[in-house]
Short mmCIF file of the C-alpha atoms (twelve columns), coordinates in Angstrom:
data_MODEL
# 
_entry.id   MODEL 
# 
loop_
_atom_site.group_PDB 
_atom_site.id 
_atom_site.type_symbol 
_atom_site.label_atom_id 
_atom_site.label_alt_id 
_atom_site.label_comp_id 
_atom_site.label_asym_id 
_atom_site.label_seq_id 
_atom_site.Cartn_x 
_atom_site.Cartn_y 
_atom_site.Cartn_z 
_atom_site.pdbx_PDB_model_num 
ATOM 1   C CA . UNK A 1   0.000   0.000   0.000   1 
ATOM 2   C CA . UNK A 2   1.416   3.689   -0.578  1 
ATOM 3   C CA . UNK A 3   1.393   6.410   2.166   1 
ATOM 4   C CA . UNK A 4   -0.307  8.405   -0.429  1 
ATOM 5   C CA . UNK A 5   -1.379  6.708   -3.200  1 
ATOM 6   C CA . UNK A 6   2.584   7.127   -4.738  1 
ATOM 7   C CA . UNK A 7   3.756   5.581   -1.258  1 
ATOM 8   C CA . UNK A 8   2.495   2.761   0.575   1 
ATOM 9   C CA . UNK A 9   1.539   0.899   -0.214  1 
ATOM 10  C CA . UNK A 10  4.892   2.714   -0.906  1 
ATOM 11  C CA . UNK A 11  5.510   5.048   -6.209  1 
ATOM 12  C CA . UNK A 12  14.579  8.977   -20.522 1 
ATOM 13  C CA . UNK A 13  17.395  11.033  -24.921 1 
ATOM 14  C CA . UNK A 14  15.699  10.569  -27.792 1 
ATOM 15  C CA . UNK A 15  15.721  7.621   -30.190 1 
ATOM 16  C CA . UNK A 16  17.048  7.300   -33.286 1 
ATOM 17  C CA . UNK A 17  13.776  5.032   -34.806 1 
ATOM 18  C CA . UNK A 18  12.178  1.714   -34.226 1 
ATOM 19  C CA . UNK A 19  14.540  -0.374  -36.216 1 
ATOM 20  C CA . UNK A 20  17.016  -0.008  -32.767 1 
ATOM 21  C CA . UNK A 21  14.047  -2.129  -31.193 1 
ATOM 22  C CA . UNK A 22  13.296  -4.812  -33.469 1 
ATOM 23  C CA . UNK A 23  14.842  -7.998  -32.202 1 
ATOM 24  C CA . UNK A 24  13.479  -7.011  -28.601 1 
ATOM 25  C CA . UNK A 25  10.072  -6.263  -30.056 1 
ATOM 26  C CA . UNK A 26  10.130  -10.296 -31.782 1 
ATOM 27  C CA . UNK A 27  11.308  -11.689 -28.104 1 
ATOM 28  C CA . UNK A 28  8.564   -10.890 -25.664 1 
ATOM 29  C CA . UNK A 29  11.456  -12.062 -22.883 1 
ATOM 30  C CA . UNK A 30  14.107  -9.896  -23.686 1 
ATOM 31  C CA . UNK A 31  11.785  -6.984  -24.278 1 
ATOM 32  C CA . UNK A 32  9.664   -7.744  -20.803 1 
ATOM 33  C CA . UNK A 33  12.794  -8.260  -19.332 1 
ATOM 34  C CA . UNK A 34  14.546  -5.202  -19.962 1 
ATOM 35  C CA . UNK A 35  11.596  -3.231  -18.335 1 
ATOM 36  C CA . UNK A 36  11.615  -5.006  -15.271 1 
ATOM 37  C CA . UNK A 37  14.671  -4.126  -14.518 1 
ATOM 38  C CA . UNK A 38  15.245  -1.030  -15.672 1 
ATOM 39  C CA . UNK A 39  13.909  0.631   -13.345 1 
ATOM 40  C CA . UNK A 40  16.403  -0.441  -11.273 1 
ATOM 41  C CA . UNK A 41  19.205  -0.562  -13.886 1 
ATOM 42  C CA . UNK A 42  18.559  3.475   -15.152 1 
ATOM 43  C CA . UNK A 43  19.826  6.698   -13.770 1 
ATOM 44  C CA . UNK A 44  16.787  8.937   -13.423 1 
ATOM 45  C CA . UNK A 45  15.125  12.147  -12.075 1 
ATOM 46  C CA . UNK A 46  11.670  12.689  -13.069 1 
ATOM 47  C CA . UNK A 47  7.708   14.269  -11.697 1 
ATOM 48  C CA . UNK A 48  5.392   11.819  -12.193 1 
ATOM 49  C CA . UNK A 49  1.314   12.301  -11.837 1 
ATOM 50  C CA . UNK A 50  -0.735  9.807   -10.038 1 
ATOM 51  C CA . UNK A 51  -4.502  10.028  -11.109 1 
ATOM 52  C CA . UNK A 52  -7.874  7.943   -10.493 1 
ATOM 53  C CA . UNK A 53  -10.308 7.145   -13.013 1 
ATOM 54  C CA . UNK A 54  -13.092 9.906   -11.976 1 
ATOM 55  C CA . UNK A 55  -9.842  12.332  -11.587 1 
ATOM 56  C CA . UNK A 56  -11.388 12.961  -8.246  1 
ATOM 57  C CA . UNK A 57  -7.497  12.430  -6.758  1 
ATOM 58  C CA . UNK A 58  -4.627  13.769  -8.241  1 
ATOM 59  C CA . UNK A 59  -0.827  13.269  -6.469  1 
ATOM 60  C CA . UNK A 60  2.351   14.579  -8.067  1 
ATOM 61  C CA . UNK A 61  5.473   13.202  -6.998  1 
ATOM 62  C CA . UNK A 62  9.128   13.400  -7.885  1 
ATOM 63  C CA . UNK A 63  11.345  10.545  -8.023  1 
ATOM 64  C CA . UNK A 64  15.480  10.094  -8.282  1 
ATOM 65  C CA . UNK A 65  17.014  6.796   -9.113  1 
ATOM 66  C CA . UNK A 66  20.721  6.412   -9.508  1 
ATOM 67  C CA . UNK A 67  22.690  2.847   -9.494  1 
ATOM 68  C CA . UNK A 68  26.307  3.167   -8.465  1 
ATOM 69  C CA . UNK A 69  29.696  1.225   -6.984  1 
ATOM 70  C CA . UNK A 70  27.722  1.513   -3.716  1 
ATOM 71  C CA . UNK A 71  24.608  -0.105  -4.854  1 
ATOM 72  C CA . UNK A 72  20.786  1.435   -5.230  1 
ATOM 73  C CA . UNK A 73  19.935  4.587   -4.345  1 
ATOM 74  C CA . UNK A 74  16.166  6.277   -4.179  1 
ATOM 75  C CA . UNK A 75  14.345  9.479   -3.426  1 
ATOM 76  C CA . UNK A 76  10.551  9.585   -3.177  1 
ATOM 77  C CA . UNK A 77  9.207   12.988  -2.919  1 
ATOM 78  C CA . UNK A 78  5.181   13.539  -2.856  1 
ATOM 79  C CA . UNK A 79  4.999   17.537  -3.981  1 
ATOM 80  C CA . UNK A 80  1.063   17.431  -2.398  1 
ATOM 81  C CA . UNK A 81  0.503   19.073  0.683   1 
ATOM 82  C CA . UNK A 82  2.768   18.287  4.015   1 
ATOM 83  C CA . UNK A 83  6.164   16.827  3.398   1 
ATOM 84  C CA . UNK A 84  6.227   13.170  2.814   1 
ATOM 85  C CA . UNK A 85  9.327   11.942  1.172   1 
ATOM 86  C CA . UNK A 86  11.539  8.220   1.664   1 
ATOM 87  C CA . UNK A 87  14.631  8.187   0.892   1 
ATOM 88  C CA . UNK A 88  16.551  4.627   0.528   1 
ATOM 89  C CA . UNK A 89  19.867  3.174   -0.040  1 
ATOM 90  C CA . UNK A 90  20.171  -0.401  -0.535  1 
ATOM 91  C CA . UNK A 91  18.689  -1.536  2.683   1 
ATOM 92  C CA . UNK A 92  18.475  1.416   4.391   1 
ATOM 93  C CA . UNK A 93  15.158  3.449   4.457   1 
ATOM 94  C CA . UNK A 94  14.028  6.741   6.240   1 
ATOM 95  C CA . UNK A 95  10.638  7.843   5.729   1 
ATOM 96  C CA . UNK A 96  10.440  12.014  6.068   1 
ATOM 97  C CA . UNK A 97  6.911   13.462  7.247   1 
ATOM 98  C CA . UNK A 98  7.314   17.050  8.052   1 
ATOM 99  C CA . UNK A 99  10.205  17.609  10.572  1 
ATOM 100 C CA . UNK A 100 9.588   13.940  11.586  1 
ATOM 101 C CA . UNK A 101 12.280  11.387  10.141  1 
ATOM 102 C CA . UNK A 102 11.573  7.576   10.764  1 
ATOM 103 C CA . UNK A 103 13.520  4.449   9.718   1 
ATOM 104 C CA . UNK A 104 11.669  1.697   8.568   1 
ATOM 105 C CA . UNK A 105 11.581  -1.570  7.481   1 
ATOM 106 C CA . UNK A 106 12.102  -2.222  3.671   1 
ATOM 107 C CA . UNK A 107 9.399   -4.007  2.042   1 
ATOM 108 C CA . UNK A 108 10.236  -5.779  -0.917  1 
ATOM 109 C CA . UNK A 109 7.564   -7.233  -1.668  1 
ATOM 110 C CA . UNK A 110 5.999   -3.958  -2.508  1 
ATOM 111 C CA . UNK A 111 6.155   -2.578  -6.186  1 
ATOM 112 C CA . UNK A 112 5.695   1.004   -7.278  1 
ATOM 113 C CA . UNK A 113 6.087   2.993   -10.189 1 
ATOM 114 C CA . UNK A 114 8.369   3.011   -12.401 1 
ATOM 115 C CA . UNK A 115 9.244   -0.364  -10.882 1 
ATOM 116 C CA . UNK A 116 5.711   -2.234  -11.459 1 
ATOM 117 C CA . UNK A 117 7.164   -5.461  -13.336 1 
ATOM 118 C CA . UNK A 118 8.278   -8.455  -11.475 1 
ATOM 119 C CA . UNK A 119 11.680  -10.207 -12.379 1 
ATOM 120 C CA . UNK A 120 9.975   -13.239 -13.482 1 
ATOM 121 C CA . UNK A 121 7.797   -12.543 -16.085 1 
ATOM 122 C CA . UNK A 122 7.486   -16.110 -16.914 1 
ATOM 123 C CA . UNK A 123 4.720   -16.102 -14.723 1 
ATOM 124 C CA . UNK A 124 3.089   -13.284 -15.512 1 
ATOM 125 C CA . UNK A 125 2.308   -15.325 -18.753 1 
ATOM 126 C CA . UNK A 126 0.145   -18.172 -17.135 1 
ATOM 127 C CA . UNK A 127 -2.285  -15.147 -16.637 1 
ATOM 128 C CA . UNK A 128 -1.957  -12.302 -19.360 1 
ATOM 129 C CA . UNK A 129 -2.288  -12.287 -23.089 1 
ATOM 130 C CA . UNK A 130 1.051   -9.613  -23.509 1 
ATOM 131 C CA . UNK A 131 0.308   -7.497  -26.406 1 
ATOM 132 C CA . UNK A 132 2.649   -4.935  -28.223 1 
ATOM 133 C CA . UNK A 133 0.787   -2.290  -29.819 1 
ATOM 134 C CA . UNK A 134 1.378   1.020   -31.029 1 
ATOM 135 C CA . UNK A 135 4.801   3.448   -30.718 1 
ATOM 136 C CA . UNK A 136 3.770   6.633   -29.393 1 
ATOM 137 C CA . UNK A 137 5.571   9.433   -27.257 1 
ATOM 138 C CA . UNK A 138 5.260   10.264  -23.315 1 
ATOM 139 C CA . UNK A 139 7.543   13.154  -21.623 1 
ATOM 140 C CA . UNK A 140 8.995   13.802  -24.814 1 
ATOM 141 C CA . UNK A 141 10.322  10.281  -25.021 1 
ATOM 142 C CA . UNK A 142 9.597   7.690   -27.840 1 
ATOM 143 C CA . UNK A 143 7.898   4.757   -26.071 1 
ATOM 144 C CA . UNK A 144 6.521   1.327   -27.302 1 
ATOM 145 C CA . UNK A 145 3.615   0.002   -25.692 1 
ATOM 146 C CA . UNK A 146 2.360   -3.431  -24.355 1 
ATOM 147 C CA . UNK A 147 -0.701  -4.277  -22.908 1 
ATOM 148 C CA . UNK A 148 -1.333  -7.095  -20.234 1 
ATOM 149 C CA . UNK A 149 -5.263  -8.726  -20.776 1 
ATOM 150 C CA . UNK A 150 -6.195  -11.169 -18.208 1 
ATOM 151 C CA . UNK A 151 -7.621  -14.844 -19.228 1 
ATOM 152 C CA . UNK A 152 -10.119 -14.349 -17.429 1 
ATOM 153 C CA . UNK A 153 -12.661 -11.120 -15.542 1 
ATOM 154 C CA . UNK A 154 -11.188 -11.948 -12.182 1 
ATOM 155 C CA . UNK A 155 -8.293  -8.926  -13.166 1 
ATOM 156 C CA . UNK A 156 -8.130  -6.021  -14.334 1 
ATOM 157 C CA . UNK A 157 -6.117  -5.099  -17.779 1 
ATOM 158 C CA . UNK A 158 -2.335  -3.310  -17.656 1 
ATOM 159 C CA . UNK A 159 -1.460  -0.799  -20.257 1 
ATOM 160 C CA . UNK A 160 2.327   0.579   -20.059 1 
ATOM 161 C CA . UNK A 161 4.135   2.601   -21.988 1 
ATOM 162 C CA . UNK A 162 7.856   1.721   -21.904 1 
ATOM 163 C CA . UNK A 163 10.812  3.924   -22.958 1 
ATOM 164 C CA . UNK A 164 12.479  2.670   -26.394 1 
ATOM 165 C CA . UNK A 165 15.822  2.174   -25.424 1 
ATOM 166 C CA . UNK A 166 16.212  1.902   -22.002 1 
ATOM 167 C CA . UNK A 167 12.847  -0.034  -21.100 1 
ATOM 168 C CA . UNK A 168 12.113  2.362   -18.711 1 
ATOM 169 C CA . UNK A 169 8.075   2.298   -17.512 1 
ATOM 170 C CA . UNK A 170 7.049   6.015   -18.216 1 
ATOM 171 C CA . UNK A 171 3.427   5.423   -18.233 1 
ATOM 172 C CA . UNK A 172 0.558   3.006   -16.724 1 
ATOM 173 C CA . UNK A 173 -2.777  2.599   -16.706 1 
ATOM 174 C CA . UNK A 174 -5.437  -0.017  -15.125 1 
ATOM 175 C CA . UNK A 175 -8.348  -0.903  -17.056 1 
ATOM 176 C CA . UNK A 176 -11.300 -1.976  -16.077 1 
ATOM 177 C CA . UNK A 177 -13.936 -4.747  -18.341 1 
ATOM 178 C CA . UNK A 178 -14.903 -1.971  -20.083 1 
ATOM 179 C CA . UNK A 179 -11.794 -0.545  -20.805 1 
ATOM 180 C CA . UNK A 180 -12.276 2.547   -18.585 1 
ATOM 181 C CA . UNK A 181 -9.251  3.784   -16.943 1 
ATOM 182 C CA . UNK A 182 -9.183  3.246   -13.360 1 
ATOM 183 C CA . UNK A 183 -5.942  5.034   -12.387 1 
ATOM 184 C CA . UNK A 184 -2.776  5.860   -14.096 1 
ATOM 185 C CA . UNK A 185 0.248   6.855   -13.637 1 
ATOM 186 C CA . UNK A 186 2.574   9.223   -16.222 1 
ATOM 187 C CA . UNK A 187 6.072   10.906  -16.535 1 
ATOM 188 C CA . UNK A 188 5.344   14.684  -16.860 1 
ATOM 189 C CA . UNK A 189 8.683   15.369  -17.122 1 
ATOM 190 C CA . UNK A 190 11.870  12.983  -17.231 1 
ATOM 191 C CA . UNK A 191 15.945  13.649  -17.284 1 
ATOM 192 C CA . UNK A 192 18.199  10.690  -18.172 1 
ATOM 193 C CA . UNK A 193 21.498  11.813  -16.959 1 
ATOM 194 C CA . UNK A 194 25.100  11.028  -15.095 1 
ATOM 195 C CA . UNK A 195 24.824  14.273  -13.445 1 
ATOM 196 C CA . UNK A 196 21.596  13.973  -11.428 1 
ATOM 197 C CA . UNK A 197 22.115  15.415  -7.556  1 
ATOM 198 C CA . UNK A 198 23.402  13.398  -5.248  1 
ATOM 199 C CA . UNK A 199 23.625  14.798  -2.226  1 
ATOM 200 C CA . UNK A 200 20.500  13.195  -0.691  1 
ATOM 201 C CA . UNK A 201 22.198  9.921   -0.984  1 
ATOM 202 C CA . UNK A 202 22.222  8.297   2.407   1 
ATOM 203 C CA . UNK A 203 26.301  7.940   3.874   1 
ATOM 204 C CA . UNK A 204 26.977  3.933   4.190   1 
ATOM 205 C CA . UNK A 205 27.059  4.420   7.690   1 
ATOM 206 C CA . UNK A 206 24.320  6.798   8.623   1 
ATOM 207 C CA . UNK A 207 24.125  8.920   11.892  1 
ATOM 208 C CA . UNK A 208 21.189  6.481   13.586  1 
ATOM 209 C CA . UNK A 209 17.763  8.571   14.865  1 
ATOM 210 C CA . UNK A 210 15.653  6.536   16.916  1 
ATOM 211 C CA . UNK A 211 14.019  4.257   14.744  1 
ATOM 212 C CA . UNK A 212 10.333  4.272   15.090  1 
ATOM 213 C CA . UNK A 213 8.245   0.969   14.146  1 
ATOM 214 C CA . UNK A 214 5.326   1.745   12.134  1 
ATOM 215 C CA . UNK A 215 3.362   -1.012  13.671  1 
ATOM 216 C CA . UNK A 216 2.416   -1.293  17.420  1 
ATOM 217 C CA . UNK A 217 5.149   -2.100  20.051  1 
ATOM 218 C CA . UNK A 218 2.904   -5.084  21.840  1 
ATOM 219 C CA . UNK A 219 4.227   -8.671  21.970  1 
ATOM 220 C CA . UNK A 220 3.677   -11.279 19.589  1 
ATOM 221 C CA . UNK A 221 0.958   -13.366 20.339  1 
ATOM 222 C CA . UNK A 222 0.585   -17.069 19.083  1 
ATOM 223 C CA . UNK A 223 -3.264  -16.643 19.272  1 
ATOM 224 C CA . UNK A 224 -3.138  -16.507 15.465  1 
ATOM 225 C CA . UNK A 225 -1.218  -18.913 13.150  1 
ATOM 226 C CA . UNK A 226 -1.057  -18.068 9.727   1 
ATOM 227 C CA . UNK A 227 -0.562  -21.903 9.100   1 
ATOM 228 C CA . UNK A 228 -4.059  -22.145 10.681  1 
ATOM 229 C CA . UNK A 229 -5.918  -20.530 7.380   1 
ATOM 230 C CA . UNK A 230 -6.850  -21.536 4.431   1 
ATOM 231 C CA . UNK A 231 -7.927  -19.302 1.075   1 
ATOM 232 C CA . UNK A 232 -9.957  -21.819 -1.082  1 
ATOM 233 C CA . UNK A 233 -11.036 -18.948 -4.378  1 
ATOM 234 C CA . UNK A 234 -8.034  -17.530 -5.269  1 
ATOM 235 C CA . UNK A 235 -8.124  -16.912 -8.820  1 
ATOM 236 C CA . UNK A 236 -6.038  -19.345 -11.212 1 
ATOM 237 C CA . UNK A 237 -2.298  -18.621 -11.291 1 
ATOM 238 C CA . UNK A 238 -1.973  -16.877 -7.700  1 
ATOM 239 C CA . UNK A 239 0.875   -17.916 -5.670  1 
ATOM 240 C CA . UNK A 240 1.254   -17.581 -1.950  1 
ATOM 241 C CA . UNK A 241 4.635   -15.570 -1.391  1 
ATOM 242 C CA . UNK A 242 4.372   -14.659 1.974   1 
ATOM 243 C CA . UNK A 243 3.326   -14.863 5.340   1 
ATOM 244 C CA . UNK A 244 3.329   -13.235 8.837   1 
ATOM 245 C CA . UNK A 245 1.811   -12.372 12.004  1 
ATOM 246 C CA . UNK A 246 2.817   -9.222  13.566  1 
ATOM 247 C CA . UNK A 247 1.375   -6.614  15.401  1 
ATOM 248 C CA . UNK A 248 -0.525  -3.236  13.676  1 
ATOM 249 C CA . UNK A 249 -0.532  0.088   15.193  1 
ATOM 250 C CA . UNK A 250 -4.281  0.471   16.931  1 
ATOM 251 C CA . UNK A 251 -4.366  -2.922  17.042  1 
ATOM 252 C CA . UNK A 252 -4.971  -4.704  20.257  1 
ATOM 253 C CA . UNK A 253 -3.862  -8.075  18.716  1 
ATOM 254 C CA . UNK A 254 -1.530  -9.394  16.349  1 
ATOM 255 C CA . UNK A 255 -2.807  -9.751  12.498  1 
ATOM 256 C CA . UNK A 256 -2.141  -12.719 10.548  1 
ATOM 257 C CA . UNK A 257 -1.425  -11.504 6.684   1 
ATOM 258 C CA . UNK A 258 -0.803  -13.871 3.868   1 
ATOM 259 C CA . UNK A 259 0.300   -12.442 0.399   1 
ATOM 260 C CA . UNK A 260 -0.465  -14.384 -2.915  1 
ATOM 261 C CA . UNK A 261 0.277   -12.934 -6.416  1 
ATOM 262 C CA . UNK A 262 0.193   -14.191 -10.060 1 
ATOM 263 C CA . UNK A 263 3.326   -11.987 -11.197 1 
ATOM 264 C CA . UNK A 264 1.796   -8.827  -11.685 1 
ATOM 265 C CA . UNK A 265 -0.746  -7.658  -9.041  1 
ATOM 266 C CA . UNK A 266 -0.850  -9.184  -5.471  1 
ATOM 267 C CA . UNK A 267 -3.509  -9.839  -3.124  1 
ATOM 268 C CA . UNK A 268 -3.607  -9.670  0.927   1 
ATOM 269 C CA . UNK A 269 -5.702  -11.513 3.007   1 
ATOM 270 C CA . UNK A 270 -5.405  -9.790  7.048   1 
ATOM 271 C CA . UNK A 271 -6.871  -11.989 9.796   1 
ATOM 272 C CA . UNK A 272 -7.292  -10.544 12.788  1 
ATOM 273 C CA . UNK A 273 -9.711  -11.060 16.639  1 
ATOM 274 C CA . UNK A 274 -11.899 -8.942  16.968  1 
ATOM 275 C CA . UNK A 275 -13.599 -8.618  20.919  1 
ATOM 276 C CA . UNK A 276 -16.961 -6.207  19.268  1 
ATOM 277 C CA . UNK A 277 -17.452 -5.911  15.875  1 
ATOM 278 C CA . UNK A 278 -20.767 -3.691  16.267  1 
ATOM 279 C CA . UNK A 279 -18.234 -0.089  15.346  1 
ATOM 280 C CA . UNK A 280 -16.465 -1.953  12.283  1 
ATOM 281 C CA . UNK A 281 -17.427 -0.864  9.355   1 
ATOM 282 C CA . UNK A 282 -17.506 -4.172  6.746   1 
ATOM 283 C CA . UNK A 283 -17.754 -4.124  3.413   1 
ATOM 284 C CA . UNK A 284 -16.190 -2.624  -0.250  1 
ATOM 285 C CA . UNK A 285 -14.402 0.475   -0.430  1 
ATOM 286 C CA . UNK A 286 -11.363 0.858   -3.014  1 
ATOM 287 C CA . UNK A 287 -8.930  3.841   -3.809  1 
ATOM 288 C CA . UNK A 288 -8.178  3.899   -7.165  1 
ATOM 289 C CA . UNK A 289 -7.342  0.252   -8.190  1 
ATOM 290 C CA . UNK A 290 -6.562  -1.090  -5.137  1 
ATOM 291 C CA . UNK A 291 -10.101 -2.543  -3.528  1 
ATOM 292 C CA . UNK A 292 -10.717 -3.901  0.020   1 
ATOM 293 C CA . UNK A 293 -13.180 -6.143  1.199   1 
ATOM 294 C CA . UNK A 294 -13.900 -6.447  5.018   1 
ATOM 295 C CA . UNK A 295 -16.098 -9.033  6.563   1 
ATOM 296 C CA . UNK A 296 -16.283 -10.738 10.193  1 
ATOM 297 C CA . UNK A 297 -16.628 -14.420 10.841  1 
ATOM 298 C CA . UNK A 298 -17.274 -15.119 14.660  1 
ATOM 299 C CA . UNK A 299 -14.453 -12.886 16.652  1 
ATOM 300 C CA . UNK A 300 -12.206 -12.644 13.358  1 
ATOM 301 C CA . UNK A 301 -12.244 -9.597  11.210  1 
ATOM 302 C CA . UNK A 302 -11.591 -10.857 7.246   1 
ATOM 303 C CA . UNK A 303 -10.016 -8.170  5.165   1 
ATOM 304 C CA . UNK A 304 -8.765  -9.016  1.350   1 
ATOM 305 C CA . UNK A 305 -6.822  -5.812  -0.022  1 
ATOM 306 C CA . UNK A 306 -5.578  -6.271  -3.712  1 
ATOM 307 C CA . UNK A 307 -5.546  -4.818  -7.420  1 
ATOM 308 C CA . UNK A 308 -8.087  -6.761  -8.633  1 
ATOM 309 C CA . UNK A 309 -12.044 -6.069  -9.553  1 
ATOM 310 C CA . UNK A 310 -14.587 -5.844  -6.434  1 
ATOM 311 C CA . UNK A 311 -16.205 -9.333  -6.876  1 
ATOM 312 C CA . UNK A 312 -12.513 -10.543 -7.079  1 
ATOM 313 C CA . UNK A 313 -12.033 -9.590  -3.726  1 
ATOM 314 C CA . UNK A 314 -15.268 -10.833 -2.316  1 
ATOM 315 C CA . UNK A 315 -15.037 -14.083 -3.996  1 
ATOM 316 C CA . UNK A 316 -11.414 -14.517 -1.947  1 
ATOM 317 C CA . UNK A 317 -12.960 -13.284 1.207   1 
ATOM 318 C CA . UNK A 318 -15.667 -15.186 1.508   1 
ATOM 319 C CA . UNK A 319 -13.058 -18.450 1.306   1 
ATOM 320 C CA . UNK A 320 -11.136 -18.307 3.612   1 
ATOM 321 C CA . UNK A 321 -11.681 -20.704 6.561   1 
ATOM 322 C CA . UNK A 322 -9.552  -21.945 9.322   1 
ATOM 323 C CA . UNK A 323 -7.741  -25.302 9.200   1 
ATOM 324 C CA . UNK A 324 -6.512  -25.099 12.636  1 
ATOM 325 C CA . UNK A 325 -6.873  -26.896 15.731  1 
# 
């Protein structure tokens, strides 16, 4: 999830003509593979725009990317509002909110743009018809564009526009069944460059602050088990890829949260014992792409978070059952 909708879920030189691109263009895993990792692989300093469908919520952010001897480096800016910025190298992360400045944990299983695409596009496949269509231009850049379309209406469709030469994402858009655009995300402005500022880039050793856990401080509790639960509707070609129980700040128990994705999207299932459930507020909501599906079963509060369609969500929710003893 993004702290924003850039964040939390914490989010290119001109080409000389298409003929530079033809052998990538006939090998769909050269050509997905070089924007997976470019994102990663490219020197970069760029504002990017962040809109929903109904345009009813609009974040701009700015985003620097350089790859060195030292290893990764990243700056997250949102340009909305009160300060909110993370700023990483390799491992390291601090988190910036106003005159606040918080380490935290990196999460890698967390994508966000440019860096969408998984390594292993392979199985991205099992689920997606991958489409090249037309050439066009974003941020003054010449870009080629491919288009994910699910095998089935359990997903939604991804659109991205890629930078020619580097592979570089500069543009994405989720589409709904009726090809509507449900959010999107797009390079207003983009420098490729060896001279990009660096003197945000965190020291190897940095001077510690006090490092502030984002969730609660309570003790672990083995009243959950993720072990313990089962998730019987997942749709074809989601994988489990993680699982934990941990506490949540305003929690008053540990949540159990297991993670399942089929290459491109993911899906999160959060378990969690609930003592009243007469104030929670079940149900669909969604911001932007992203919907969430709460729903309580006895003492346990069921919610399903992922980039999938409504009655995606529902359908996983309304599966899961415990195993346990």
């Amino acid at each position: 999830m993004r702290l924003s909708m850039n964040y939390f879920l914490l989010l290119l030189a001109l080409v000389s003509g298409s003929s530079a691109w033809a052998d990538p263009l006939r090998d769909d895993g050269g050509w997905l593979n070089a924007m997976a990792f470019a994102a990663h692989r490219t020197n970069y300093s760029g504002t990017f725009v962040y809109q929903d469908g109904e345009g009813g919520h609009v974040d701009v952010s700015r985003i620097t990317h350089i790859l060195d001897a030292a290893g990764e480096h990243e700056r997250l800016e949102g340009l909305n509002g009160v300060r909110h910025e993370i700023v990483s190298s390799n491992n390291q992360v601090w988190l910036y909110l106003g005159d606040r400045k918080i380490r935290i944990q990196k999460r890698h299983d967390v994508r966000a743009f440019p860096a969408l695409l998984p390594e292993q596009i392979a199985t991205v496949k099992e689920s997606y018809s991958i489409m090249q269509l037309e050439e066009d231009r974003v941020a003054g850049f010449h870009v080629h564009t491919v288009v994910f379309k699910p095998k089935d209406n359990l997903r939604y469709t991804h659109k991205m526009w890629a930078h020619t030469n580097s592979g570089l994402l500069l543009k994405a858009v989720v589409l709904d069944e009726r090809n509507r655009i449900i959010e999107q995300y797009a390079f207003t402005q983009l420098s490729l460059a060896n001279d990009i500022d660096r003197s945000w880039i965190l020291p190897k050793e940095a001077e510690p602050a006090v490092p502030i856990n984002l969730m609660a401080q309570s003790k672990p509790s083995s009243e959950l088990k993720t072990q313990d639960w089962q998730v019987d509707a997942l749709p074809a070609g989601f994988k489990r890829t993680m699982e934990v129980c941990r506490p949540m700040r305003n929690r008053a128990h540990p949540v159990a949260q297991l993670v399942f994705s089929d290459g491109l999207v993911g899906i999160s299932v959060f378990i969690e014992t609930v003592r009243d459930a007469t104030n929670i507020n079940a149900g669909l909501s969604n911001k932007g792409a992203i919907q969430i599906f709460s729903k309580v079963s006895g003492d346990k509060l069921i919610t399903v978070v992922g980039e999938v369609p409504p009655r995606t969500v529902m359908q996983v929710a309304e599966s899961v059952r415990y195993t346990g003893q």
